[in-house]
Structure formats: C-alpha cells, structure tokens
C-alpha positions as CSV (number, residue, x, y, z in Angstrom):
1,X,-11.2,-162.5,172.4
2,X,-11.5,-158.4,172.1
3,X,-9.2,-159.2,168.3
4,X,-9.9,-160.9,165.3
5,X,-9.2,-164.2,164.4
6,X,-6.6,-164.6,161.2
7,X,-6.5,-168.5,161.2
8,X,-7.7,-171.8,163.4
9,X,-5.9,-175.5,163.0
10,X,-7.4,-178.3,164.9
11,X,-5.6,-181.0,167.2
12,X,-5.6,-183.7,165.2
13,X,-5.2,-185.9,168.1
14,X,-7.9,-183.9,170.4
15,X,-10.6,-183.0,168.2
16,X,-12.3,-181.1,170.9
17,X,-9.2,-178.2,170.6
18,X,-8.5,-176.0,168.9
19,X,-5.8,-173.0,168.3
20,X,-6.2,-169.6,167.0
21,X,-3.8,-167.2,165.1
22,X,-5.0,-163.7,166.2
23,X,-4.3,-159.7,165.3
24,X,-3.0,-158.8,168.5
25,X,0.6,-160.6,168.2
26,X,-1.1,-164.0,170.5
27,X,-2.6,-168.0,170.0
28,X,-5.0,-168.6,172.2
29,X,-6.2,-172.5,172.5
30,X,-9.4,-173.3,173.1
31,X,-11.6,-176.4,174.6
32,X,-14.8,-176.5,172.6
33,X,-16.5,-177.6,175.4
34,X,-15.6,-174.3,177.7
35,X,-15.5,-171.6,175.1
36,X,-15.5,-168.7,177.7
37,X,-11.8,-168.7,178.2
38,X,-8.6,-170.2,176.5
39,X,-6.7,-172.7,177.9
40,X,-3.5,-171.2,176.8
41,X,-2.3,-168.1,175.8
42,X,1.0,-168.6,173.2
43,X,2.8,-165.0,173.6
44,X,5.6,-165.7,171.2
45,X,5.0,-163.1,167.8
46,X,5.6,-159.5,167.8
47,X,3.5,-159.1,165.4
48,X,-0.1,-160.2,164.3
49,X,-0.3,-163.8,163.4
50,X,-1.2,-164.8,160.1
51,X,-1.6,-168.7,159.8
52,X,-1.3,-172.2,162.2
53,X,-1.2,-175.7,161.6
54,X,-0.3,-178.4,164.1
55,X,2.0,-181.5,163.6
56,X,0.1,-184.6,162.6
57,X,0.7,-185.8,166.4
58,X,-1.1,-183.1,167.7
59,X,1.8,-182.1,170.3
60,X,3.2,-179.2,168.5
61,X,2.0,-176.2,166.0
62,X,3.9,-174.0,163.9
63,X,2.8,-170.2,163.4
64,X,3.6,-167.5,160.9
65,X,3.6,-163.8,161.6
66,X,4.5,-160.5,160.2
67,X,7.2,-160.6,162.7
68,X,8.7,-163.0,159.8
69,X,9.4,-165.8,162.3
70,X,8.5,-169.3,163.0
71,X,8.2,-170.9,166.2
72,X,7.4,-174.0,166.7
C-alpha cells in the first residue's frame, strides 16, 4: 500500500483477515499470512475512507467516507 491507512476491523469469523480503510478512496483486505498483496481491492468511495467495521458474521463490512456514503 503506496497510502495511508485511516482504519482496520477484523473478520470476526476469520481471524487471520483483515480489511483496511485507506486515503486513496479504496479497502484493501488482507490475509495475515501473505501480507505482500491484498486479496481484494473494495473500489466503492470517492473519497478517502475514514472508518470500517464488519457485521458480527464476518460476511459483510460497512465503510464511511468523506464521500458521505455508506456501503455495505
């Protein structure tokens, strides 16, 4: 990641995974165990994401941006 990080929330139901909110508009999930790349890439803000959290079933995460929305 060339951006900085804003916020991480863990998969409750994979604790190995991870998701972070980043600067440059993305989330990028991660597999602790292969750190070099993400798994996914979420493009869904315009604008930098501020905060994350995942459902307590681990299938779905909410974000916040400056773009004032939240997908889910």
């Amino acid at each position: 990641m060339g951006c900085s990080s804003n916020a991480i929330a863990w998969n409750p139901m994979e604790p190995m995974n991870f998701t972070a909110a980043n600067e440059d508009c993305n989330c990028y999930s991660y597999d602790t165990r292969k750190l070099d790349e993400a798994k996914c890439v979420h493009k869904d803000h315009v604008s930098a994401v501020m905060d994350i959290d995942y459902s307590p079933t681990g299938r779905e995460f909410v974000t916040g941006s400056y773009d004032r929305n939240l997908p889910i």
